[in-house]
C-alpha positions as CSV (number, residue, x, y, z in Angstrom):
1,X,147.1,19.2,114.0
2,X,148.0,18.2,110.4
3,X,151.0,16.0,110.2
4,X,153.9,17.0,108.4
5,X,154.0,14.8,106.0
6,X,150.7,15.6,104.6
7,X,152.4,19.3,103.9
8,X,154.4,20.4,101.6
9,X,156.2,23.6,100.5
10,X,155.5,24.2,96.9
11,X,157.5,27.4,96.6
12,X,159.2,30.0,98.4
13,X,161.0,33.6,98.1
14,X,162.5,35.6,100.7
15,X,163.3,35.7,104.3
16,X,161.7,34.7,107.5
17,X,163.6,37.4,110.2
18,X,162.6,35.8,113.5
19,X,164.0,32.2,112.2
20,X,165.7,31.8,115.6
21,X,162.4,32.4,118.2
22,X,160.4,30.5,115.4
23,X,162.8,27.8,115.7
24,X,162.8,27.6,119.5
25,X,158.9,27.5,119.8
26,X,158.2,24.8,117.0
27,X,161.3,22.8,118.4
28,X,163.4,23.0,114.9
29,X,167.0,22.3,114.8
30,X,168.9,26.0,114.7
31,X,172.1,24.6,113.3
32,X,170.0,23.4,110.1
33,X,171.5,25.2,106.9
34,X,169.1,28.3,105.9
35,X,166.7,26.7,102.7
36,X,166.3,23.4,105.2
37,X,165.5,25.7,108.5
38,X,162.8,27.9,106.9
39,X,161.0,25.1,104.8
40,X,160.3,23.2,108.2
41,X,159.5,26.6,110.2
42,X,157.0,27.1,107.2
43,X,155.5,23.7,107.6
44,X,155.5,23.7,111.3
45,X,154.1,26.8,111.3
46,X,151.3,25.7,109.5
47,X,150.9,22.4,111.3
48,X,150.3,24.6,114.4
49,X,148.6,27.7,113.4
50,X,147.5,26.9,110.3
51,X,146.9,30.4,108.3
52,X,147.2,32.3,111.6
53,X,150.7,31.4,110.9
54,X,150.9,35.2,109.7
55,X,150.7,36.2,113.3
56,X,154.1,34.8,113.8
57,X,156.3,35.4,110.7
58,X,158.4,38.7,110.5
59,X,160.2,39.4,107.3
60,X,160.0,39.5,103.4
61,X,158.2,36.2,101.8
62,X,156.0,34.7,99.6
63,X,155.4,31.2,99.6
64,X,153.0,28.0,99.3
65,X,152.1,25.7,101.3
66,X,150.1,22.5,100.0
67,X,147.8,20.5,102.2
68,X,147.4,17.1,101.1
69,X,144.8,16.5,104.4
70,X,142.6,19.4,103.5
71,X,143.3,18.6,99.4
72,X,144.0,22.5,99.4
73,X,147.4,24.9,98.5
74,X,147.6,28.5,99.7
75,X,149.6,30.8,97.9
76,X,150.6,33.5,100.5
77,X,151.9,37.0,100.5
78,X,153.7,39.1,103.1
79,X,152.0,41.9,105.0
80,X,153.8,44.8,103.4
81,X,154.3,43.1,99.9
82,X,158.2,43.0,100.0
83,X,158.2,40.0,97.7
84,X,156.2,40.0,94.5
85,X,153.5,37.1,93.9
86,X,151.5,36.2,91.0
87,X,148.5,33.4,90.4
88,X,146.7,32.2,87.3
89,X,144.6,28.9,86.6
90,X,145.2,27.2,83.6
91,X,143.8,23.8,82.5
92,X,142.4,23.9,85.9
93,X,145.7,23.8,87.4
94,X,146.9,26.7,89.8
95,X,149.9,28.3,88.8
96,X,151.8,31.0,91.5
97,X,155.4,32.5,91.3
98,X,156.8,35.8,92.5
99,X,158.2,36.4,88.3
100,X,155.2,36.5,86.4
101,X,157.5,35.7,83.5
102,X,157.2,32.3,84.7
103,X,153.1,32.1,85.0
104,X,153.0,33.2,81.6
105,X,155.3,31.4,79.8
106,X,153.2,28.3,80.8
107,X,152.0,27.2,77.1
108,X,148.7,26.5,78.5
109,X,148.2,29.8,79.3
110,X,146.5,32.1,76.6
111,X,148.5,35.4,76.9
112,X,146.4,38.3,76.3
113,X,147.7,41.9,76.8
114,X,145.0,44.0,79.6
115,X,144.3,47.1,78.1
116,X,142.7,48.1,80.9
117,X,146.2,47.8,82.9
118,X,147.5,50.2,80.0
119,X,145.3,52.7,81.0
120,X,145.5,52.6,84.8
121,X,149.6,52.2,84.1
122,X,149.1,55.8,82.4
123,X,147.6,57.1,85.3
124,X,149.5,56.2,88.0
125,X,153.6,55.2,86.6
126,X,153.2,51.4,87.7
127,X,150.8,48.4,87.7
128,X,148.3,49.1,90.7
129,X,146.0,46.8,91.9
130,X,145.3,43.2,91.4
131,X,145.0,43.4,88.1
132,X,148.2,42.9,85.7
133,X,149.2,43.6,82.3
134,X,148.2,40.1,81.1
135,X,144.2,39.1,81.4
136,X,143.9,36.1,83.7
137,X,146.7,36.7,85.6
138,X,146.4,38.3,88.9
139,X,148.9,39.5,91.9
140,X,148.2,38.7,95.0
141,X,147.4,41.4,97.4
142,X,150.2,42.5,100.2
143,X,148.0,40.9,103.4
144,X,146.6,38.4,101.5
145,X,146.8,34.3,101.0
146,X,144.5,32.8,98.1
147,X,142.9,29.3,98.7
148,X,143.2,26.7,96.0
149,X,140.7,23.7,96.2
150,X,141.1,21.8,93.4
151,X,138.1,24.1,91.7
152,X,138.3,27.4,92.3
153,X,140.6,30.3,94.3
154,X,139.7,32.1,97.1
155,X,141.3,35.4,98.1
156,X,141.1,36.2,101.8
157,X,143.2,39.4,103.4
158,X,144.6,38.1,106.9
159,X,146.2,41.6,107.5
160,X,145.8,45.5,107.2
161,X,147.8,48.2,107.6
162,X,145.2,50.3,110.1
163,X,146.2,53.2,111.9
164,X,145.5,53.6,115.5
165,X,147.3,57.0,117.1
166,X,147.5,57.0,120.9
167,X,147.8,60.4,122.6
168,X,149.4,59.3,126.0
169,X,152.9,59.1,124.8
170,X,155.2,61.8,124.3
171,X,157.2,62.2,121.1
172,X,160.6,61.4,122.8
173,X,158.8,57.9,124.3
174,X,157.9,56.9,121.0
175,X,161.4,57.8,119.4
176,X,162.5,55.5,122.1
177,X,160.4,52.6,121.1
178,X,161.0,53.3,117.5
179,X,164.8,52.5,118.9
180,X,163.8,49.9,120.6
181,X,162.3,47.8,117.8
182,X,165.2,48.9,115.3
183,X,168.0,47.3,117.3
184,X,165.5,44.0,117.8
185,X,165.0,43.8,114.0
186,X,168.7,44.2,113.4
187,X,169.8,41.9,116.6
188,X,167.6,39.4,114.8
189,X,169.6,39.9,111.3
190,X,172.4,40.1,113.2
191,X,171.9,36.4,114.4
192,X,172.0,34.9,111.5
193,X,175.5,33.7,110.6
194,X,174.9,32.2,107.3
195,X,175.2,36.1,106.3
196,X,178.9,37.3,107.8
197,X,179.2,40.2,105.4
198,X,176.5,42.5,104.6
199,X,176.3,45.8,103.1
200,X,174.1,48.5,102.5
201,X,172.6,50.9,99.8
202,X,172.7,54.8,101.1
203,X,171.8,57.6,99.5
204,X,171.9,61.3,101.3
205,X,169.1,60.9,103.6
206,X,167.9,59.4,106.8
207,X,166.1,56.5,106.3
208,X,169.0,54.8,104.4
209,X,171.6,56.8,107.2
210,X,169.3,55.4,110.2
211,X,169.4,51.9,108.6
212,X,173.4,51.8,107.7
213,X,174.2,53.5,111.7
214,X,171.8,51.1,113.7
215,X,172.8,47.5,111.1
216,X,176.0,45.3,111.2
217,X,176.6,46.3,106.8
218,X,180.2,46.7,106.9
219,X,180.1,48.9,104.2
220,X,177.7,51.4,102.1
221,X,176.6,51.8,98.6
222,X,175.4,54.3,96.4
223,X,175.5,55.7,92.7
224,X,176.1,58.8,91.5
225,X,176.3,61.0,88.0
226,X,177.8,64.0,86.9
227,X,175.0,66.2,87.0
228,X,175.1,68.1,90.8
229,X,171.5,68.3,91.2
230,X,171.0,65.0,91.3
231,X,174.1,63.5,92.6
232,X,174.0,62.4,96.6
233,X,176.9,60.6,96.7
234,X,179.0,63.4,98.6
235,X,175.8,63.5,101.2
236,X,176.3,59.4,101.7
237,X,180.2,59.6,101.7
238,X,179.9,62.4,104.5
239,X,177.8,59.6,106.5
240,X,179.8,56.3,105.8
241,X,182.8,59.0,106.9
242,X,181.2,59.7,110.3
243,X,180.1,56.4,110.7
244,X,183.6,55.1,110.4
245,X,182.7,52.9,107.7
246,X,183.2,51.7,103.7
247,X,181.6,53.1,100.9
248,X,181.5,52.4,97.0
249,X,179.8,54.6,94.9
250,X,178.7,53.2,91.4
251,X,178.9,56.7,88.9
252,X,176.3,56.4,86.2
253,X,176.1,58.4,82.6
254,X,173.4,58.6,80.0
255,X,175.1,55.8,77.7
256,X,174.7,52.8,80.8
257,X,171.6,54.1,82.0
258,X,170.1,54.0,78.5
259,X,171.4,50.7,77.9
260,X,170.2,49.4,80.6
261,X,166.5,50.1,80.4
262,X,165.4,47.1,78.1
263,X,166.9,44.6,81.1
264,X,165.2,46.2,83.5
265,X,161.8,46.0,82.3
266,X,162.3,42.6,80.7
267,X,163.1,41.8,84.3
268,X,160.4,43.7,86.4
269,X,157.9,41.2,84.4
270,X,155.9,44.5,84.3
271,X,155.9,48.2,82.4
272,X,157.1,50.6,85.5
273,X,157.5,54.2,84.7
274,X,159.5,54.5,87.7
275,X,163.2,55.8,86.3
276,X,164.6,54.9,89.1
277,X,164.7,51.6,88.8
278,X,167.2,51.6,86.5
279,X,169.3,53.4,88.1
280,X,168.8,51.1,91.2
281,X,170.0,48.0,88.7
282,X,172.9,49.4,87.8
283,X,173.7,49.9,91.6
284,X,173.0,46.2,92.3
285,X,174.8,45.3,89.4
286,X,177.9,47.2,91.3
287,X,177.1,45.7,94.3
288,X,177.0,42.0,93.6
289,X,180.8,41.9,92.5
290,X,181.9,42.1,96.5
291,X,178.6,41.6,98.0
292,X,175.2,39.0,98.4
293,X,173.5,40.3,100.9
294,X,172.3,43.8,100.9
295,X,170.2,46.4,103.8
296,X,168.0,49.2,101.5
297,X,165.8,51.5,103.9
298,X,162.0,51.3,102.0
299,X,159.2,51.7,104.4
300,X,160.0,54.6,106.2
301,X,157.9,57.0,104.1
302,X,154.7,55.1,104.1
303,X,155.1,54.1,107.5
304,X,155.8,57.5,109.4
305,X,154.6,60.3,106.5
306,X,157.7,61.2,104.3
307,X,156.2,62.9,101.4
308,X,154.3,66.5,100.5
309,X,151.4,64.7,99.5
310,X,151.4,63.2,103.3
311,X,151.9,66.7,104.5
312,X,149.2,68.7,102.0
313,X,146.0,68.8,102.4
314,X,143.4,67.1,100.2
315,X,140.8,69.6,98.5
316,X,137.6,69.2,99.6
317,X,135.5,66.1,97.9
318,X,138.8,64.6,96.4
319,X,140.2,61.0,97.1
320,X,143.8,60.5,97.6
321,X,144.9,58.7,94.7
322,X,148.3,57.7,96.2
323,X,151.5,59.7,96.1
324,X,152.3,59.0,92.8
325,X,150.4,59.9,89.7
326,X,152.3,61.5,86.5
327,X,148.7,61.7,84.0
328,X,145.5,63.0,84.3
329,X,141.8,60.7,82.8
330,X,142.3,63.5,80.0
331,X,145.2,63.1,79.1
332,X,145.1,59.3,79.2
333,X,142.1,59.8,77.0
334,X,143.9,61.8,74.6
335,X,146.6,59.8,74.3
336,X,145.0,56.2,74.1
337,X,143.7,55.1,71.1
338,X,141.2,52.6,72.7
339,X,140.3,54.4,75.6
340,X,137.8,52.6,77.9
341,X,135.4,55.4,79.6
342,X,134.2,52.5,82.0
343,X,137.8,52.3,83.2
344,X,138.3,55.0,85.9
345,X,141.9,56.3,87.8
346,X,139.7,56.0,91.2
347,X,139.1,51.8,90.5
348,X,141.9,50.5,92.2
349,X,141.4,52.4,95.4
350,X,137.7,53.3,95.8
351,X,137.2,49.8,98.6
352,X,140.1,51.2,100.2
353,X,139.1,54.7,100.3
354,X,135.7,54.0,101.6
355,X,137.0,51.9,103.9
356,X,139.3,54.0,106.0
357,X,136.9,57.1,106.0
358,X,136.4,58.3,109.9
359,X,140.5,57.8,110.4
360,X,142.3,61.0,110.3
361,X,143.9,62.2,106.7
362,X,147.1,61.3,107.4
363,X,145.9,57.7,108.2
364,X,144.4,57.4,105.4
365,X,147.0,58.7,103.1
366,X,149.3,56.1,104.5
367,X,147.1,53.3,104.2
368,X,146.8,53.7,101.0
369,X,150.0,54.3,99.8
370,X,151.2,50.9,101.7
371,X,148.4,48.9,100.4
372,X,148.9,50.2,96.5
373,X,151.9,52.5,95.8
374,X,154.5,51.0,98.1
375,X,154.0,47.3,96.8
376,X,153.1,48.5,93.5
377,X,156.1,50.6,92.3
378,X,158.9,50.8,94.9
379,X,158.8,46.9,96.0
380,X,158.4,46.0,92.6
381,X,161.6,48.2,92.1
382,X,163.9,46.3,94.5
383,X,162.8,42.7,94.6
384,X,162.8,42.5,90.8
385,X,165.6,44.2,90.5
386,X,167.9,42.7,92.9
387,X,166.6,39.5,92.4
388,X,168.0,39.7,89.1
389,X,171.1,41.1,89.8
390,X,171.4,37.9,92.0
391,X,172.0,39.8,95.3
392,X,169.6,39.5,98.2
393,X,167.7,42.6,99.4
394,X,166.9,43.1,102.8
395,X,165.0,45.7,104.4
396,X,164.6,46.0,108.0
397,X,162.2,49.0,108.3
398,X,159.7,47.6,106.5
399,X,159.5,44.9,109.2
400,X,155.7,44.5,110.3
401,X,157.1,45.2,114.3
402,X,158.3,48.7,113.3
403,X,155.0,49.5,111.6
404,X,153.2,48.1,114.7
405,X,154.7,51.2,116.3
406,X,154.5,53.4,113.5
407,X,150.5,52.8,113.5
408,X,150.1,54.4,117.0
409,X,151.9,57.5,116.5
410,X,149.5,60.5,116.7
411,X,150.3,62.6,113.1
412,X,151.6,65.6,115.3
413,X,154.7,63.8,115.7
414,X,155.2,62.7,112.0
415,X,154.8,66.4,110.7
416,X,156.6,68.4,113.5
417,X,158.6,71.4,113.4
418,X,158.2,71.6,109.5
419,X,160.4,68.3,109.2
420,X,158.3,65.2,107.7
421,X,158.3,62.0,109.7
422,X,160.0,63.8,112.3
423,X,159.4,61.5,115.4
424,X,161.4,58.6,113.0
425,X,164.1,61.6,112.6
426,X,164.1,61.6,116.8
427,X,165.1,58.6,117.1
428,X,167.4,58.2,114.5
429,X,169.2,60.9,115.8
430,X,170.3,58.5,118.9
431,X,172.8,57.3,116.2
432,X,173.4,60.1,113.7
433,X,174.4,63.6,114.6
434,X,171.6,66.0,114.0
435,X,172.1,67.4,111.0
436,X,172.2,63.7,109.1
437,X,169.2,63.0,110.9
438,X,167.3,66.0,110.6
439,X,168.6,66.5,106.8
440,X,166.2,67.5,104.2
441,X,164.8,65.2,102.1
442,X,166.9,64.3,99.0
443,X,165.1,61.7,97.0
444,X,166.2,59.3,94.6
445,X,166.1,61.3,91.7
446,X,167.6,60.5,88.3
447,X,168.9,62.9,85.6
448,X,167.0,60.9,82.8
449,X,165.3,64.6,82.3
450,X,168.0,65.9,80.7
451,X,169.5,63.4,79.2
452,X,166.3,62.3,77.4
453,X,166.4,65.9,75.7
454,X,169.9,65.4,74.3
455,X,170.4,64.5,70.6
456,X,173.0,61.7,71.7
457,X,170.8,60.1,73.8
458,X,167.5,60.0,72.6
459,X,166.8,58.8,68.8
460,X,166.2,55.4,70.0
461,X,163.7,56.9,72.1
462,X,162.1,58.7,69.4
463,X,162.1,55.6,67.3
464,X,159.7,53.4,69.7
465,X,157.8,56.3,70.1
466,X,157.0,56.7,66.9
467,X,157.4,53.0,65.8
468,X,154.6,50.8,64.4
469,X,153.9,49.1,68.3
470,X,153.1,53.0,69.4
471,X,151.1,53.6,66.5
472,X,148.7,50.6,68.0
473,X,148.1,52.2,71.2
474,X,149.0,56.2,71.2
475,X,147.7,58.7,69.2
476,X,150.9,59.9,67.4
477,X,149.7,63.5,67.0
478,X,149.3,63.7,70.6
479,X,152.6,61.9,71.7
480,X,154.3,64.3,69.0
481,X,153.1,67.2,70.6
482,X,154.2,65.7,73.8
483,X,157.7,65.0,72.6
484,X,157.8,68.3,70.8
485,X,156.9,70.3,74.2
486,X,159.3,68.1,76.2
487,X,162.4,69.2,73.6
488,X,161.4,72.9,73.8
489,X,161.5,72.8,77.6
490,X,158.6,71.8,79.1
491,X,161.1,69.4,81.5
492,X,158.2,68.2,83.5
493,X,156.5,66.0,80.6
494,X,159.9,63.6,80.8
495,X,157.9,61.1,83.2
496,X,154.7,60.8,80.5
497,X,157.3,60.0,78.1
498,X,159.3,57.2,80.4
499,X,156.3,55.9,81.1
500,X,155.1,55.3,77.6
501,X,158.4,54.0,76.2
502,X,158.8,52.0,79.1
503,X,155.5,50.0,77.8
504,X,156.5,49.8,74.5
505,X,159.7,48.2,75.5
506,X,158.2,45.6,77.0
507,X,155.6,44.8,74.6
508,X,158.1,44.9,71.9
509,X,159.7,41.9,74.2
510,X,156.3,40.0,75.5
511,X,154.5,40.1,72.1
């Protein structure tokens, strides 16, 4: 065993859930204050299991650990990517941080733009894949650690999210273990007494219903507008109502919202065409003037099949190129100025794909929207997000245990009775009356569709688009047409538009 003082914890992000079993089996002090606790479960860990130390950790992390024995440093990621992490060697020193603002701020760092990340960005709304927007930096993998010698970095995957359905269970049994495992994730949260207030984001459906009914947040969260179609927050009010329970709701207009994008993607380190995100600011924003410590439901989807695309079948002879995709290669083409034709949409997910051929479609669907769209846009989303609205972001269903579970059930009882992940909705419904738990999916949509198209809103989005960093990248006959359309009424070309203003925000900032 390597002795503790040869090992050293070089940095860490998150929380480790299962602090108190951890701390009984590697014979740590409970009573030590949080930061002290889960630096020595991290090195004892390692002193024992050394990277197997995976095997035991449940929660949101990313971390290093240095051995001064073995003269190495891993750089390690959680299974499910909750927490973002980002590597680089410069002057043959290894740099690794969860802000990538950080890596490449180093001056010894030559920061280069990846066009190639430009074009995969267009495809997809968010920065898939290893690959980032700057060359020669990297993001490590969800499931993955990377091995430092001294010389040269080795990236090995410890975990995968693999789908194994057993048919010998009922759907009511395995709503009953889905209960099961709920209420031991949330008696471990529960446990911890550094945290005696907590709260929790809800929006109108069940995941964020499940999580606020089975947790210990005294209270619930959510934002709303003006515009009806959009707005949940009557939907989550009905719910913290029944639930007995307090609830805030942050109301957004066009004016905040607009304001807010440039902090947002400053922050997220990255370009994410994902509009929610700022709307998910704001309501952290809200949230941190009574509140530190925060429940948000992600997971759910990926884990038990929450979206049409889970539901619809592929054509024959396509790959699923995960949920979320708002451009076709043509379009990209069209747009980009310097369009690579040796950089293809499929790239990032081709290993992946091949690998989980022989598994049903639904198992494949949701291994790789866990591997690449979950960690990609929507974790990117809320750690960035909340880490910089200085509030800390926990979320319980996308603890490794629950997905343990999730991996077994046959896709019968995910798509059942023509309700989506209907055997999570079963066992949700042990703490929600039926008709919260069995609601309809909502979503988390944003009205930035309209109010992009409104003359009060929307010069200073015309400006960028049209601005001398656009005319470097994007054809401008072909983004007017696209703005032109979008004005007349062709609604659905708002996310092309977010997406490419969203990249020229932040290269206005990083270049």
């Amino acid at each position: 065993m390597t002795e503790l003082n040869n090992v050293s914890i070089r940095y860490f992000s998150g929380y480790i859930r299962n602090w108190r079993n951890l701390c009984a089996e590697l014979e740590i002090d409970p009573g030590l204050n949080r930061s002290e606790r889960e630096e020595e479960i991290l090195k004892k860990a390692y002193s024992k299991w050394k990277m197997e130390m995976m095997d035991h950790l449940y929660g949101m992390f990313a971390f290093a650990v240095r051995d001064d024995e073995l003269k190495k440093l891993y750089c390690v990621r959680d299974h499910v990517g909750q927490k973002q992490m980002f590597y680089a060697v410069a002057d043959d020193e290894f740099l690794c941080s969860g802000d990538i603002n950080e890596i490449v701020s180093d001056s010894r760092l030559n920061k280069r733009l990846n066009l190639r990340m430009l074009q995969q960005y267009l495809f997809y709304g968010y920065p898939i894949g290893e690959e980032t927007f700057y060359e020669g930096v990297f993001k490590l993998m969800p499931g993955h650690y990377a091995e430092w010698n001294g010389k040269n970095v080795k990236v090995i995957r410890y975990w995968e999210p693999v789908f194994e359905p057993d048919e010998t269970k009922t759907v009511d049994e395995w709503a009953k273990e889905i209960s099961s495992v709920v209420d031991e994730i949330f008696g471990d949260e529960r446990d911890d007494k550094e945290f005696p207030y907590k709260e929790s984001f809800l929006s109108g459906g069940v995941d964020s219903s499940y999580l606020f009914a089975a947790g210990d947040a005294s209270a619930a969260n959510t934002v709303g507008y003006e515009e009806s179609g959009f707005d949940e927050s009557s939907l989550a009010r009905q719910t913290a109502e029944i639930l007995g329970k307090g609830f805030n709701v942050k109301m957004i207009g066009p004016e905040e919202y607009f304001e807010r994008i440039p902090t947002v993607i400053e922050k997220m380190g990255q370009p994410l065409g994902d509009a929610s995100a700022v709307a998910f600011s704001i309501g952290c924003k809200a949230v941190k003037q009574h509140c530190d410590v925060v429940y948000s439901g992600e997971g759910i989807d990926e884990f038990f099949g929450g979206y049409n695309a889970h539901k619809n079948p592929l054509k024959e002879g396509w790959k699923y190129l995960t949920c979320s995709h708002i451009m076709s290669e043509e379009i990209v083409k069209s747009i980009m100025i310097d369009f690579d034709d040796n950089v293809k949409a499929v790239d990032p997910v081709i290993d992946l794909w091949n690998e989980v051929q022989g598994q049903d479609e639904l198992s494949k669907k949701l291994t790789i929207d866990i591997s690449l769209w979950l960690e990609g846009d929507i974790y990117l989303n809320t750690d960035r997000t909340s880490t910089a609205c200085g509030i800390e972001l926990h979320t319980p269903f996308s603890d490794k245990r629950l997905f343990d579970v999730a991996r077994k059930i046959p896709g019968k009882y995910k798509f059942m009775e023509d309700q989506n992940k209907f055997v999570f909705r079963k066992a949700a419904s042990e703490k929600l009356p039926h008709e919260v738990a069995f609601r309809k999916k909502v979503g988390f949509a944003v009205p930035i569709r309209k109010w992009l198209a409104d003359a009060k809103y929307n010069q200073p989005i015309a400006d960028k688009l049209f601005g001398s960093v656009s005319q470097k990248f994007f054809r401008q006959d072909v983004i007017k047409d696209m703005w032109t359309r979008y004005l007349s009424g062709e609604e659905f070309l708002w996310s092309r538009i977010y997406a490419v203003y969203a990249f020229l925000i932040w290269y206005e900032i990083n270049f």
